[in-house]
Biopython code that builds the backbone (N, CA, C, O; Angstrom):
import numpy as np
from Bio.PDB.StructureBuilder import StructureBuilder

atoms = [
    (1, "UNK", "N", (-93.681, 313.180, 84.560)),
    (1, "UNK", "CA", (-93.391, 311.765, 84.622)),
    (1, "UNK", "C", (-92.059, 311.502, 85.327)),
    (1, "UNK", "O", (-91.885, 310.353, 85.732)),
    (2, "UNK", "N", (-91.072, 312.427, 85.535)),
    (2, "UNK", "CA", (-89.932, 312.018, 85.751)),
    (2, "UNK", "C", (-89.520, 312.536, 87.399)),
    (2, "UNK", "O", (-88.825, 312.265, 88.378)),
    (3, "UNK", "N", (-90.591, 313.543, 86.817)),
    (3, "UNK", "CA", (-90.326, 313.612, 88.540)),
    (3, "UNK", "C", (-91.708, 312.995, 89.511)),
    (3, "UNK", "O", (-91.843, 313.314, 90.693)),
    (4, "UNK", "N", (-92.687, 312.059, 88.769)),
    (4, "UNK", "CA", (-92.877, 311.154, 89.996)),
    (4, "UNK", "C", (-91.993, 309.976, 90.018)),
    (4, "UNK", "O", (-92.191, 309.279, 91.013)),
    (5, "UNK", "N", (-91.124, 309.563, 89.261)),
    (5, "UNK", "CA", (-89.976, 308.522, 89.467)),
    (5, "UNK", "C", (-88.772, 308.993, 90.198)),
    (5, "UNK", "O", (-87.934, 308.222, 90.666)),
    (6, "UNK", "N", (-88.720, 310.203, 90.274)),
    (6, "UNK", "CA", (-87.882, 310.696, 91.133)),
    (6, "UNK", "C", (-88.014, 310.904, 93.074)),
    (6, "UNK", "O", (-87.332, 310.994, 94.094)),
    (7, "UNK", "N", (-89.203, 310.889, 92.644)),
    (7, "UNK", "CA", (-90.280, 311.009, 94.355)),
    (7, "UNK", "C", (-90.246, 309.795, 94.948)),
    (7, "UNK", "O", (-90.089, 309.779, 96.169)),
    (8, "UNK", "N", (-90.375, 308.625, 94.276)),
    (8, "UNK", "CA", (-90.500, 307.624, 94.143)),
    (8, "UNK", "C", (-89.503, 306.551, 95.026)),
    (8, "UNK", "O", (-89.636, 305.803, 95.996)),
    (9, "UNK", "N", (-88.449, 306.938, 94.103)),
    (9, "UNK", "CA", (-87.098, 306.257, 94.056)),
    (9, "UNK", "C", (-86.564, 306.816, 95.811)),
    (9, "UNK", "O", (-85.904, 306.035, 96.497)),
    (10, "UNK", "N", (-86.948, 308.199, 96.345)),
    (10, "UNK", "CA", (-86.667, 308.620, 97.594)),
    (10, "UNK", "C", (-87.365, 308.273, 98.466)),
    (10, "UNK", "O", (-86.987, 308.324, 99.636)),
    (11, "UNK", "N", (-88.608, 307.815, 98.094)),
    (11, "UNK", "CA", (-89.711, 307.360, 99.497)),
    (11, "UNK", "C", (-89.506, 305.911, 99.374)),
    (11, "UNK", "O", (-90.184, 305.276, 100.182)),
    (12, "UNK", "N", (-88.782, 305.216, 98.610)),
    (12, "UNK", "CA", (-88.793, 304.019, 98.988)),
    (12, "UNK", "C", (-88.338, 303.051, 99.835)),
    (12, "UNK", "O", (-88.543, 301.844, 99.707)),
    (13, "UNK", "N", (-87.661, 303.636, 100.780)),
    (13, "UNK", "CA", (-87.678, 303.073, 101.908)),
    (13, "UNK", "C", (-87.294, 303.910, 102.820)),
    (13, "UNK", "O", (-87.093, 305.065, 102.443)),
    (14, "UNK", "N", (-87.073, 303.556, 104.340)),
    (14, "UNK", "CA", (-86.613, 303.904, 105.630)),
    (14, "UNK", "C", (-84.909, 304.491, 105.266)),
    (14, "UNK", "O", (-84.131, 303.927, 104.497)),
    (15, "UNK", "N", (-84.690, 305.498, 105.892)),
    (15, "UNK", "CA", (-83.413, 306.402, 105.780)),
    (15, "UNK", "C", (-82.230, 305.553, 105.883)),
    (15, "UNK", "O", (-82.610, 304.412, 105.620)),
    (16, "UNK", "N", (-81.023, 305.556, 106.128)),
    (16, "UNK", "CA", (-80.125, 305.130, 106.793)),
    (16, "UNK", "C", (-80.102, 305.583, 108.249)),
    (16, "UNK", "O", (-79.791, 304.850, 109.188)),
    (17, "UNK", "N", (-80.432, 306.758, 108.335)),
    (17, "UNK", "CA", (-80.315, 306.995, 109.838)),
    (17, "UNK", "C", (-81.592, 306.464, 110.883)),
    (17, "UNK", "O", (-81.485, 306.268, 112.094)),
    (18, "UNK", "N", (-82.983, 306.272, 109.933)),
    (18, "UNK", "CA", (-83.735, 305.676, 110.968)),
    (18, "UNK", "C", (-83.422, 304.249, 110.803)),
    (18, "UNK", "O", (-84.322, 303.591, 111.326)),
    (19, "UNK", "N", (-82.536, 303.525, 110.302)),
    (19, "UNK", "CA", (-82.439, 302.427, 110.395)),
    (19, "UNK", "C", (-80.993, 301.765, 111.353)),
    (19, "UNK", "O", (-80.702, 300.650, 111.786)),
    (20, "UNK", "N", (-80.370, 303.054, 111.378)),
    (20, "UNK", "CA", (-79.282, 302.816, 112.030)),
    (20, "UNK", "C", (-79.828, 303.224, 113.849)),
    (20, "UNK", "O", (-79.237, 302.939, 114.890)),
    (21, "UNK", "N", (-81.242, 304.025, 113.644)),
    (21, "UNK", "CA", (-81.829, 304.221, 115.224)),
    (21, "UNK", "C", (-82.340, 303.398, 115.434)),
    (21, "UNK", "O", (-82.312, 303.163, 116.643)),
    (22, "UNK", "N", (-83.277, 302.199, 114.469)),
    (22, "UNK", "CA", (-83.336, 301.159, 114.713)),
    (22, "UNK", "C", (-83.062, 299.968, 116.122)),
    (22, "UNK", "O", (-83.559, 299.555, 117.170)),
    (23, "UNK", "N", (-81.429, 299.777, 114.844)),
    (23, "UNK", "CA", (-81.058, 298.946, 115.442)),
    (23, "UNK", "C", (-80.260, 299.151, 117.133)),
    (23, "UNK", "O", (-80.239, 298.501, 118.178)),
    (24, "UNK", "N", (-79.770, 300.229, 116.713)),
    (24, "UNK", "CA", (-79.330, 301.066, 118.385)),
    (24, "UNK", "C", (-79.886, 300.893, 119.681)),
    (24, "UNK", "O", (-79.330, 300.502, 120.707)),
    (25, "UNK", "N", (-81.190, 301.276, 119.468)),
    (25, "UNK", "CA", (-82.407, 301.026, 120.191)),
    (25, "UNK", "C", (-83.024, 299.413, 120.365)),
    (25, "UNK", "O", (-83.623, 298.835, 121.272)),
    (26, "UNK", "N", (-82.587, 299.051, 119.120)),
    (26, "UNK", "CA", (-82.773, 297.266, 119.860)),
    (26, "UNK", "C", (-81.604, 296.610, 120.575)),
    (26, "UNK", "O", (-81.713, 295.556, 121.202)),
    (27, "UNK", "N", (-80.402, 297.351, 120.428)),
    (27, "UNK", "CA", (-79.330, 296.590, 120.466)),
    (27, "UNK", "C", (-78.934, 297.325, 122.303)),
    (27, "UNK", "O", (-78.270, 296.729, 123.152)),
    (28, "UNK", "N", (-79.743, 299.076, 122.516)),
    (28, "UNK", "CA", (-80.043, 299.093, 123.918)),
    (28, "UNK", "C", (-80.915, 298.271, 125.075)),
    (28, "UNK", "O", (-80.638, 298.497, 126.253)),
    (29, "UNK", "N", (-81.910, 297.370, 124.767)),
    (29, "UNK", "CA", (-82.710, 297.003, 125.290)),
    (29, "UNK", "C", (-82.131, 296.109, 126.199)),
    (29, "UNK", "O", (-82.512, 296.184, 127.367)),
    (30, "UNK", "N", (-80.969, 294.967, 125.779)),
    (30, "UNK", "CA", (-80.855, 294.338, 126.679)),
    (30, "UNK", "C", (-79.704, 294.818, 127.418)),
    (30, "UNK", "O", (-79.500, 294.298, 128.515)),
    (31, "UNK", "N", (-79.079, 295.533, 127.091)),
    (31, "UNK", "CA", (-78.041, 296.548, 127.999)),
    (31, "UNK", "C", (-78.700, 297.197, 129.065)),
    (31, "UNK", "O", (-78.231, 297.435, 130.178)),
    (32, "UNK", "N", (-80.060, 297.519, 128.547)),
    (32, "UNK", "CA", (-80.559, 298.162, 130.113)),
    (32, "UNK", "C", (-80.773, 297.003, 130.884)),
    (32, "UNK", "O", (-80.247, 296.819, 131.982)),
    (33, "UNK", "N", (-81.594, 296.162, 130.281)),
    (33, "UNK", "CA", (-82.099, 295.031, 131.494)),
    (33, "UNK", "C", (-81.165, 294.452, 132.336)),
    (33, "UNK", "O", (-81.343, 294.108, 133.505)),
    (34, "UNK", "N", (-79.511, 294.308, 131.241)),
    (34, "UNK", "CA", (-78.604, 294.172, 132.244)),
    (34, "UNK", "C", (-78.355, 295.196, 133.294)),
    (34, "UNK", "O", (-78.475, 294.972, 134.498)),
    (35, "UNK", "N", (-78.085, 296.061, 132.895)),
    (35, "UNK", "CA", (-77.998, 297.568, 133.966)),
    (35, "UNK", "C", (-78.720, 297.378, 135.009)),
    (35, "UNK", "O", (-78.137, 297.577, 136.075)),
    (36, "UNK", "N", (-80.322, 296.901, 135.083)),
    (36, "UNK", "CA", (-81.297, 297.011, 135.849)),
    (36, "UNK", "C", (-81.382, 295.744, 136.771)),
    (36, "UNK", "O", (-82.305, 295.686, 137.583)),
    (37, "UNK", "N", (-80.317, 294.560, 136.674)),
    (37, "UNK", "CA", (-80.001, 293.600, 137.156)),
    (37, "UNK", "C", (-81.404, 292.404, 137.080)),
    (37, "UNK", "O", (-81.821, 291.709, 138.007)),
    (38, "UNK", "N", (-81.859, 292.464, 135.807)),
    (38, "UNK", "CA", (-82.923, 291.563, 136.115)),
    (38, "UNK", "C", (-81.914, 290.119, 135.813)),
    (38, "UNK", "O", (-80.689, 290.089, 135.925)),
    (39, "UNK", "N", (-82.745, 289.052, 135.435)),
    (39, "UNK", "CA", (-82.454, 287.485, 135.429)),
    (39, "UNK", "C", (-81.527, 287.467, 134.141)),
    (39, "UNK", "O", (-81.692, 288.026, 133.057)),
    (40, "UNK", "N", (-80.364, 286.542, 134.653)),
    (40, "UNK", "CA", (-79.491, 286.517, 133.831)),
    (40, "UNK", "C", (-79.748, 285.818, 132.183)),
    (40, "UNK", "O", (-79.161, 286.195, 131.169)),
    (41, "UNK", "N", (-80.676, 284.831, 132.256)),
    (41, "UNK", "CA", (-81.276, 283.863, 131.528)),
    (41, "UNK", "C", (-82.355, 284.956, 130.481)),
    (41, "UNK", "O", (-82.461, 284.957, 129.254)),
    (42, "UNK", "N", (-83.039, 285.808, 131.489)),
    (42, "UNK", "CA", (-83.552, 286.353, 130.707)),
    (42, "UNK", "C", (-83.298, 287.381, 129.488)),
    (42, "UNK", "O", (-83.896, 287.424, 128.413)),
    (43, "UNK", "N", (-82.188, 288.242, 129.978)),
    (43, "UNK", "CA", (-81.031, 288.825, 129.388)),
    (43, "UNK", "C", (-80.774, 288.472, 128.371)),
    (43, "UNK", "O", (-80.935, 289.231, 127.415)),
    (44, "UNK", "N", (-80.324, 287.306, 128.219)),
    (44, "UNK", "CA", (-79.533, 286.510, 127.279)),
    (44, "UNK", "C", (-80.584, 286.260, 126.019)),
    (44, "UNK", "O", (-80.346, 286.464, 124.829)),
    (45, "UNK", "N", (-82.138, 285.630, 126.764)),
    (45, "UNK", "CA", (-82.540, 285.265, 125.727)),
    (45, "UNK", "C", (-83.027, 286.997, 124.362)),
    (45, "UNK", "O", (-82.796, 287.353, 123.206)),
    (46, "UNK", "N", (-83.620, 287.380, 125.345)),
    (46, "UNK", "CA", (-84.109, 288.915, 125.062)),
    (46, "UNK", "C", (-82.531, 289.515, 123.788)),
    (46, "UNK", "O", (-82.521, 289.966, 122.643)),
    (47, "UNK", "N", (-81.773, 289.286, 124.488)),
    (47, "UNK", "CA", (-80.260, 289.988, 123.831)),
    (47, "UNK", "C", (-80.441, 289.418, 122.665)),
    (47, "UNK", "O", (-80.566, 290.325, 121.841)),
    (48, "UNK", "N", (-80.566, 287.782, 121.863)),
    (48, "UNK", "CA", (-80.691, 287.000, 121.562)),
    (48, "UNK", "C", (-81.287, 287.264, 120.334)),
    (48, "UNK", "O", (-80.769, 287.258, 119.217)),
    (49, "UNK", "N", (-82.756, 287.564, 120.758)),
    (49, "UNK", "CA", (-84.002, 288.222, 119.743)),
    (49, "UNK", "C", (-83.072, 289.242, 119.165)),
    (49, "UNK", "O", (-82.584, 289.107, 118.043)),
    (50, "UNK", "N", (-82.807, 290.381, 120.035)),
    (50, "UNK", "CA", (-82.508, 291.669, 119.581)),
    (50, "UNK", "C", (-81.309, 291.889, 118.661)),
    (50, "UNK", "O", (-81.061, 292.854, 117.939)),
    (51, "UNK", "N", (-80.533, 290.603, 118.892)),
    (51, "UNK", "CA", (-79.226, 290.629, 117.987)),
    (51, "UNK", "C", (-79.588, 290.371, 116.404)),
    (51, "UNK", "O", (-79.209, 290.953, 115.387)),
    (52, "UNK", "N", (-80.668, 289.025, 116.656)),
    (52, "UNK", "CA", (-81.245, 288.950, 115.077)),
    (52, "UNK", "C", (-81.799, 289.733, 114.430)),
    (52, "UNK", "O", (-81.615, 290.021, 113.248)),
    (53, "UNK", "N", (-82.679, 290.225, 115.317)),
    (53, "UNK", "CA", (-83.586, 291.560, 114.491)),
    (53, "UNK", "C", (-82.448, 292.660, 114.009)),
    (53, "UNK", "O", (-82.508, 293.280, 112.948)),
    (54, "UNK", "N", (-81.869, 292.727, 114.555)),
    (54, "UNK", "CA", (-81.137, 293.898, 114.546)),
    (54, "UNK", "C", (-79.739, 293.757, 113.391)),
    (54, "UNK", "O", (-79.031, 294.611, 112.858)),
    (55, "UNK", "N", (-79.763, 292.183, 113.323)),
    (55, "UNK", "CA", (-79.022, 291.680, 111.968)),
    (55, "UNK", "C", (-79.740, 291.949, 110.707)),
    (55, "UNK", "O", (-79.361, 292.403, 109.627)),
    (56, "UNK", "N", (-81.078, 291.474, 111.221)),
    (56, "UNK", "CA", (-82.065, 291.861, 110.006)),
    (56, "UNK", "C", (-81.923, 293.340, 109.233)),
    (56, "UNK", "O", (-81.793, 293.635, 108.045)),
    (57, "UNK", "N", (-81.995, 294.006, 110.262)),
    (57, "UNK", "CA", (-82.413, 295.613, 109.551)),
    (57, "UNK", "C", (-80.650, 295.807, 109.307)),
    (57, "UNK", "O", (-80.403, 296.345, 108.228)),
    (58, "UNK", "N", (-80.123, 295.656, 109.664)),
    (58, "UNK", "CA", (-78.685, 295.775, 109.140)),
    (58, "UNK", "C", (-78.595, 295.518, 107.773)),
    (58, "UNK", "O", (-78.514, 296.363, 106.881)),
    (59, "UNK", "N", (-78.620, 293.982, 107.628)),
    (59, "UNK", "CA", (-78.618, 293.267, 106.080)),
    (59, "UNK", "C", (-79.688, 294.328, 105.131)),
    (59, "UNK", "O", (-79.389, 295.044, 104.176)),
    (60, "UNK", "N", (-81.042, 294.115, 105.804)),
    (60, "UNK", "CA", (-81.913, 294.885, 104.529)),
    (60, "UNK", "C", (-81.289, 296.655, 104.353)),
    (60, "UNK", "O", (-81.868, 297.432, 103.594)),
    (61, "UNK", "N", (-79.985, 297.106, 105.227)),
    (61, "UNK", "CA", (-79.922, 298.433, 105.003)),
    (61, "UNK", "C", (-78.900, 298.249, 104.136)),
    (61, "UNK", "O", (-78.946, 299.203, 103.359)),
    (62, "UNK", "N", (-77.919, 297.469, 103.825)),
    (62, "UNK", "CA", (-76.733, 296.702, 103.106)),
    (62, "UNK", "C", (-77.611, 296.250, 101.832)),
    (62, "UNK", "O", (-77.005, 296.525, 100.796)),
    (63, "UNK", "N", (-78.674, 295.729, 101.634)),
    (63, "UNK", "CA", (-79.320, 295.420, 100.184)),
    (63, "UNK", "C", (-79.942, 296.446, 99.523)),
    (63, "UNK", "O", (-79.673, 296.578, 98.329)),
    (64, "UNK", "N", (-80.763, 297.246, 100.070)),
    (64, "UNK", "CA", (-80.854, 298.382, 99.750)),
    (64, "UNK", "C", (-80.270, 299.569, 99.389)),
    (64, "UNK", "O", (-80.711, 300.433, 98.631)),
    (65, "UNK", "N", (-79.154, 299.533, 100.049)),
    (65, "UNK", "CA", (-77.990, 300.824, 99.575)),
    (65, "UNK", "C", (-78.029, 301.584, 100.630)),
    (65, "UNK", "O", (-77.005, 302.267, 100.628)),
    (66, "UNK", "N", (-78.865, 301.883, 101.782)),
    (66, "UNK", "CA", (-79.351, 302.673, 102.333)),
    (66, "UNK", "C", (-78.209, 303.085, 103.550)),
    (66, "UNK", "O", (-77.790, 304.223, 103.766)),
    (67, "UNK", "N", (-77.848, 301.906, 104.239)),
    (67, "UNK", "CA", (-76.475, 302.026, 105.029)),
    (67, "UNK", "C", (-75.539, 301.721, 104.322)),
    (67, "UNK", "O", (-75.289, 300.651, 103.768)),
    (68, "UNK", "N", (-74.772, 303.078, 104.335)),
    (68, "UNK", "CA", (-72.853, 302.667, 103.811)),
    (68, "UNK", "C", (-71.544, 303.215, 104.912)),
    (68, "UNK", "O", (-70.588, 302.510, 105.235)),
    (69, "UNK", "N", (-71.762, 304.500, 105.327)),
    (69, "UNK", "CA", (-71.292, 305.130, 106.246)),
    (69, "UNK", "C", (-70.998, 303.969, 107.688)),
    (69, "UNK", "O", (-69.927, 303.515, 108.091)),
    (70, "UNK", "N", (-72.737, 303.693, 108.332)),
    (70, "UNK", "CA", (-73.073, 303.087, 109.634)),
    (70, "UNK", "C", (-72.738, 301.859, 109.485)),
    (70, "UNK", "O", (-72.763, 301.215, 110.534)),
    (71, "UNK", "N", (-72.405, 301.245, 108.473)),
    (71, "UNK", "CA", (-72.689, 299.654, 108.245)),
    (71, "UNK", "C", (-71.220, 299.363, 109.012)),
    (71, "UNK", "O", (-71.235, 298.261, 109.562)),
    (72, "UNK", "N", (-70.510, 299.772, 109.105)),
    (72, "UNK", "CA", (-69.067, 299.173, 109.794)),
    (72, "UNK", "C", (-69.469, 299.373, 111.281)),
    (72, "UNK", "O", (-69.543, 298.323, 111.921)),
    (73, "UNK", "N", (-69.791, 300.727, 112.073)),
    (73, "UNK", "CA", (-69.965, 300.674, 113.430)),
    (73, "UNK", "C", (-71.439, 299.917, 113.837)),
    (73, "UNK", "O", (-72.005, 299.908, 114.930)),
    (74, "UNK", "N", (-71.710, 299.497, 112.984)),
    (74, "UNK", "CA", (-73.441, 298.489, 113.471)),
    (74, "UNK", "C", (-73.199, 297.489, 113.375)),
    (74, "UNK", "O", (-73.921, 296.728, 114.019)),
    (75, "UNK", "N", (-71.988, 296.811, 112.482)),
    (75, "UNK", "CA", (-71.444, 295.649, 112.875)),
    (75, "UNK", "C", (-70.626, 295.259, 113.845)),
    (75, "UNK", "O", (-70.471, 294.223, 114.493)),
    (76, "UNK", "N", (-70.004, 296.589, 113.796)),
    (76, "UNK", "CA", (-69.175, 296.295, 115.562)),
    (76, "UNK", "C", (-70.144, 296.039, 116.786)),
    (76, "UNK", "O", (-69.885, 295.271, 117.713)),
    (77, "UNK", "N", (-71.246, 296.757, 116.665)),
    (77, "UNK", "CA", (-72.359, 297.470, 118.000)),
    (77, "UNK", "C", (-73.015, 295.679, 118.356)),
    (77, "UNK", "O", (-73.203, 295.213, 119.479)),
    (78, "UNK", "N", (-73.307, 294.790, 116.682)),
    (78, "UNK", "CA", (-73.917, 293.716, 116.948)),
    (78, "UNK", "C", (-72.923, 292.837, 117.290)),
    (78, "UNK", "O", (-73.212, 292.084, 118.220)),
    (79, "UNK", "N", (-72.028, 292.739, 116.890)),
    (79, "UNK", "CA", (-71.097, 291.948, 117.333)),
    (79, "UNK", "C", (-70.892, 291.831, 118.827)),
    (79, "UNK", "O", (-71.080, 290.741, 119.366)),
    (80, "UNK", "N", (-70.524, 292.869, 119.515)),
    (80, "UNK", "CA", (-70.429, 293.207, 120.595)),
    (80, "UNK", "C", (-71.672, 292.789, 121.644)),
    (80, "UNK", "O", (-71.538, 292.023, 122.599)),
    (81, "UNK", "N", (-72.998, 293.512, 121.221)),
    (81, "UNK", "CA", (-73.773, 292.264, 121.963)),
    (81, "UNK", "C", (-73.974, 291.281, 122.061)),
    (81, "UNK", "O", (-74.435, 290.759, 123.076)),
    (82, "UNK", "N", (-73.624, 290.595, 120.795)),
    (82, "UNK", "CA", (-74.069, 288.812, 120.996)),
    (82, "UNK", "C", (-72.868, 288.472, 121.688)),
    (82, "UNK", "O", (-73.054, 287.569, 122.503)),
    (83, "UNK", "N", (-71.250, 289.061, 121.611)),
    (83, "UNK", "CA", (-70.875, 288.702, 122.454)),
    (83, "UNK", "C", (-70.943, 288.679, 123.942)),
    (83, "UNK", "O", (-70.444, 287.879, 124.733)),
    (84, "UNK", "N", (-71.838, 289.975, 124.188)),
    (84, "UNK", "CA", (-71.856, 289.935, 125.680)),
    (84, "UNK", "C", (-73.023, 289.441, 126.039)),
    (84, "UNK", "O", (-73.312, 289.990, 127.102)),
    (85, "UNK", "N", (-73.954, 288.608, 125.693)),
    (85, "UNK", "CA", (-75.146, 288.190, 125.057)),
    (85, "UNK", "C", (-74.699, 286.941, 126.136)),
    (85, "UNK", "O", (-75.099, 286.700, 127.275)),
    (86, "UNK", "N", (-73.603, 286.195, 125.196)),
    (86, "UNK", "CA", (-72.868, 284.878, 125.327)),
    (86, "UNK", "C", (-71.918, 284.586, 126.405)),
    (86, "UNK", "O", (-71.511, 283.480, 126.760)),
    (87, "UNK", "N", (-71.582, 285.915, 126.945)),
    (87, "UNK", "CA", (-70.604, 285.865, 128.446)),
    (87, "UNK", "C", (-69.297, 285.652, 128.127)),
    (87, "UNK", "O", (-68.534, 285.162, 128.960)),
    (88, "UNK", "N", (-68.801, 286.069, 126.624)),
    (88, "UNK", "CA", (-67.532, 286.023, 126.820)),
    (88, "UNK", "C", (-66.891, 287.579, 126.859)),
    (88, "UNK", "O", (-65.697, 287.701, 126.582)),
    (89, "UNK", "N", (-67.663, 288.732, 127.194)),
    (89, "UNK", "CA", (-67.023, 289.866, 127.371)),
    (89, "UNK", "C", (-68.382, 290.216, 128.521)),
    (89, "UNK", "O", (-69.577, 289.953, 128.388)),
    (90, "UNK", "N", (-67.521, 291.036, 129.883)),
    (90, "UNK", "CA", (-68.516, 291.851, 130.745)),
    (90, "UNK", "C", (-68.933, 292.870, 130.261)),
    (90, "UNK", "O", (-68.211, 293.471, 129.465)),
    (91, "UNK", "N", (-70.202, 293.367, 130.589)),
    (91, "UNK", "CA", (-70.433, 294.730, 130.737)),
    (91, "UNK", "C", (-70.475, 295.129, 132.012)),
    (91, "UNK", "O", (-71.029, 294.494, 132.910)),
    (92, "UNK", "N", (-69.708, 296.530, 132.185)),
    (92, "UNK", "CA", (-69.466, 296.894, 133.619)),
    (92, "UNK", "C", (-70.960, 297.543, 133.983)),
    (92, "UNK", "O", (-71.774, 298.068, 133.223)),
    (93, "UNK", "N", (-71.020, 297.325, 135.364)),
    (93, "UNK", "CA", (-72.202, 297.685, 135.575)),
    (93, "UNK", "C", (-72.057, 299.305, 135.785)),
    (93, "UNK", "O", (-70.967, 299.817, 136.039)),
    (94, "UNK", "N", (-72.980, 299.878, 135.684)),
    (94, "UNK", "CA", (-73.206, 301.425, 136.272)),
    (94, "UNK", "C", (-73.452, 301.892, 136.819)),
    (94, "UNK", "O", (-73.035, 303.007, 137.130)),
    (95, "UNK", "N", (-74.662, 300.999, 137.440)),
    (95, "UNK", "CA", (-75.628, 301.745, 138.225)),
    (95, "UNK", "C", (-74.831, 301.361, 139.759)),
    (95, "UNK", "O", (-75.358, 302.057, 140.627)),
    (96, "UNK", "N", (-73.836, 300.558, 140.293)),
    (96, "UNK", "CA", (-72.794, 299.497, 141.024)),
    (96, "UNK", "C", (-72.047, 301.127, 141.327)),
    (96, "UNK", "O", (-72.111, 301.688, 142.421)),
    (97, "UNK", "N", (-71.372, 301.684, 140.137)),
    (97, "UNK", "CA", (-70.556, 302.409, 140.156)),
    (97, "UNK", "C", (-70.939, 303.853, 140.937)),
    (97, "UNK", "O", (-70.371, 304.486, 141.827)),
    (98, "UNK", "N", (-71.779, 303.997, 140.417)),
    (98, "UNK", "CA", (-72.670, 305.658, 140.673)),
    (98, "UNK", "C", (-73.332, 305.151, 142.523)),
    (98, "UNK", "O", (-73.326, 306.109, 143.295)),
    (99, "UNK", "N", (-73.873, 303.697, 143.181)),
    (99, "UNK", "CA", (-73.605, 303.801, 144.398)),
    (99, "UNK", "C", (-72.656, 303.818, 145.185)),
    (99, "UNK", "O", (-72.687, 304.106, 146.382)),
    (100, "UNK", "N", (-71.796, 303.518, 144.563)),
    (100, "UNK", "CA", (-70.530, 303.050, 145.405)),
    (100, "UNK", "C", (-70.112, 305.113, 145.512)),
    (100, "UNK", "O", (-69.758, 305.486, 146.630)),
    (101, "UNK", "N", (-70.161, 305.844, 144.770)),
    (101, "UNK", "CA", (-69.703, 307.274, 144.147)),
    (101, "UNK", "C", (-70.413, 308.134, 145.810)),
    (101, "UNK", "O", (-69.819, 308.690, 146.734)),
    (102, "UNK", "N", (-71.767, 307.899, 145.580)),
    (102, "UNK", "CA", (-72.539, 308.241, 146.828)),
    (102, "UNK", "C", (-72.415, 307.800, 148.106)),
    (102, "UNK", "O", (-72.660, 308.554, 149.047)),
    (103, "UNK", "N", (-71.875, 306.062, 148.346)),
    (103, "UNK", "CA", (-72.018, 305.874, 149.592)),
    (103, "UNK", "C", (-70.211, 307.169, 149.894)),
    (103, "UNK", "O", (-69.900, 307.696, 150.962)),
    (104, "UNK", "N", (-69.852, 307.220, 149.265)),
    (104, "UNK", "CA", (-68.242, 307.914, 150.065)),
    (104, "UNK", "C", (-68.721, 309.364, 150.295)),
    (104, "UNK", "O", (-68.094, 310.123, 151.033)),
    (105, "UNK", "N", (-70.050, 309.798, 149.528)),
    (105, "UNK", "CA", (-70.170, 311.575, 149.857)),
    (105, "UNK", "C", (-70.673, 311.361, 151.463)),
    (105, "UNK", "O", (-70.905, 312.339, 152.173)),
]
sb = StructureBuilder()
sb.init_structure("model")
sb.init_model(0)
sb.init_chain("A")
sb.init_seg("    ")
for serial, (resi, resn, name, xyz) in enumerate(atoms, 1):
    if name == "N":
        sb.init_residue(resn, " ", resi, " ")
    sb.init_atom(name, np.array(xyz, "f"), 0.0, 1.0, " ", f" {name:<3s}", serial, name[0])
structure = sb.get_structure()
């Protein structure tokens, strides 16, 4: 009996770490599209989605217990996109950088 309450209590939800890959992975999506120079509008809105969702699984990893460690750098990570989401911080481009690297070879 005690150890199916023990089985239990561990399968009940998603890790901290798949929840912290989660949000990583949502919070990459619109970083690439920026990278990839699509529409600025579109960016934004896409970033937008991904910031909430990605608030979401944050909060439910904070109610759960599940994130304690990640919960400070996943608030920085979201923060950081909605700000650059919103245009008050650049992201440097890369892919800009790495041609410019080649046109001088």
């Amino acid at each position: 009996m005690a150890k199916k309450n023990a089985e239990s209590s561990e399968s009940r939800g998603p890790s901290a770490f798949k929840l912290f890959l989660i949000v990583v992975i949502l919070l990459l999506v619109p970083t690439t599209m920026e990278q990839l120079s699509m529409h600025e509008d579109t960016v934004r809105q896409v970033g937008r989605v991904c910031v909430g969702i990605g608030a979401l699984f944050f909060l439910y990893g904070l109610f759960a217990k599940a994130m304690r460690f990640g919960a400070f750098v996943l608030l920085i990570l979201i923060g950081a996109r909605a700000l650059a989401n919103e245009g008050v911080i650049q992201v440097p481009k890369l892919l800009s950088k790495s041609e410019a690297r080649e046109d001088k070879r």
